[in-house]
N, C-alpha and C positions, 0 to 999 in steps of 0.2 A: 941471312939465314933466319928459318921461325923462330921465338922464341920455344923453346918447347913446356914453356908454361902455359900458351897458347893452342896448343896442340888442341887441343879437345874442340875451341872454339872457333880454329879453323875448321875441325871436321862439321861442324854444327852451321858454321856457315856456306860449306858444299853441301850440306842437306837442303837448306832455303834457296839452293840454287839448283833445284833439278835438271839445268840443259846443261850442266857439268856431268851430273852422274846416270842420266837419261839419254845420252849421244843419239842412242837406234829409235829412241821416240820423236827427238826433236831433230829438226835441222837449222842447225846455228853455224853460220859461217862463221871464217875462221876471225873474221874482224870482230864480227860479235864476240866471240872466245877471250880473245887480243881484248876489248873493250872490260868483261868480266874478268879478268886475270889482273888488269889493271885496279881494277878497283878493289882486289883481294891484296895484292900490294899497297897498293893505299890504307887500305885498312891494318894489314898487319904490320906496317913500317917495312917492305922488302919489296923488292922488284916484282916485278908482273911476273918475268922467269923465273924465278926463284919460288913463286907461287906456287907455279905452272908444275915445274920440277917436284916438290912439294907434297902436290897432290899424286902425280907420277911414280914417288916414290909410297904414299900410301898405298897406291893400286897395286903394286908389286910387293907392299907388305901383308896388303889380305889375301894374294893369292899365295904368298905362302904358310898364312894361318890356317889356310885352306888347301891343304897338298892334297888330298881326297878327293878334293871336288873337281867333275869335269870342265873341258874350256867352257862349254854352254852354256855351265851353269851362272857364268859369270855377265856382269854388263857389259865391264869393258873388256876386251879380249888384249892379251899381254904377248907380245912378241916373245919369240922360244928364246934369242939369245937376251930377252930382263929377265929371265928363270934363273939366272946364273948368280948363287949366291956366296958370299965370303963368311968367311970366321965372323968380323961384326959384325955383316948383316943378320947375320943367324942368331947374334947374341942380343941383339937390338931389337927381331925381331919376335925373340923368345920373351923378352923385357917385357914390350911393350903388347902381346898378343893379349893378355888377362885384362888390362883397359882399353884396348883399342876396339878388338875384334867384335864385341854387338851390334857396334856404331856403323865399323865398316861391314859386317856385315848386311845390315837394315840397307844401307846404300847399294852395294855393290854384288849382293846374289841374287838374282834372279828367284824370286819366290815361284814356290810352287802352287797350284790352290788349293784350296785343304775343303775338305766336306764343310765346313760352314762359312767358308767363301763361297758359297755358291745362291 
């Protein structure tokens, strides 16, 4: 399991990994993935799965920091039955929403262009 003293520095090292949270820009097969996952277990002392998982479970924590927001708006898109939350998720997710959600945000919503992106 992460440590979760770690936590932040995992999310910071899927940011320096854009063909993680870029899926529809890049096309990274799945060895390649298998290969970066491995090395994200390496780095954090856990399995590749456990990485994998990990991050799996952050994409379904910003989408429900984000209950507002439509599927579209998002990178990854989350199957209907990971919507499904318990009592600790909820508490967990409540927890962790106030540090997590800028970081996962910047990743994982699809920005819009604003007048002085242009």
């Amino acid at each position: 399991m992460l440590d979760p003293n770690r936590l932040e520095e995992f999310i910071e090292q899927v940011r320096l990994t854009p063909a993680i949270w870029k899926n529809r820009e890049y096309s990274i097969s799945r060895d390649h993935l298998n290969e970066i996952w491995a090395h994200f277990g390496h780095t954090f002392d856990i399995s590749s799965r456990e990485a994998e998982r990990q991050w799996e479970y952050l994409i379904r924590l910003h989408k429900y920091m984000n209950k507002n927001a439509k599927q579209e708006e998002f990178r990854i898109p989350t199957k209907i039955e990971d919507d499904r939350w318990n009592d600790a998720d909820n508490a967990i997710a409540d927890s962790l929403s106030l540090f997590l959600k800028p970081f996962l945000d910047e990743l994982l919503l699809i920005s819009k262009p604003s007048e002085t992106s242009v």
